[in-house]
C-alpha angles and dihedrals in degrees: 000000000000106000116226126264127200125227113254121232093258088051090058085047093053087050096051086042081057108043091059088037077077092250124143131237085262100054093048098058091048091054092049092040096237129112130281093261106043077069101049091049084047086059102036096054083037116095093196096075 
């Protein structure tokens, strides 16, 4: 079993750079190496998108 790891502020950061960079949920995963849904709850508790 894989343990959970929280995103780091810069990770959030990266994720916020990206979003208005135009990118989509996927690609953004890809880029931060984390699945598909660890981004869209990010987004969806985040204010800033």
């Amino acid at each position: 079993m894989t343990a959970y790891k929280h995103l780091s502020e810069a990770e959030r950061g990266q994720i916020e750079i990206l979003w208005h960079q135009g990118k989509t949920q996927a690609e953004i995963a890809r880029i931060l190496h984390r699945i598909r849904s660890t981004i869209s709850r990010e987004m969806l508790h985040s204010q800033e998108f």
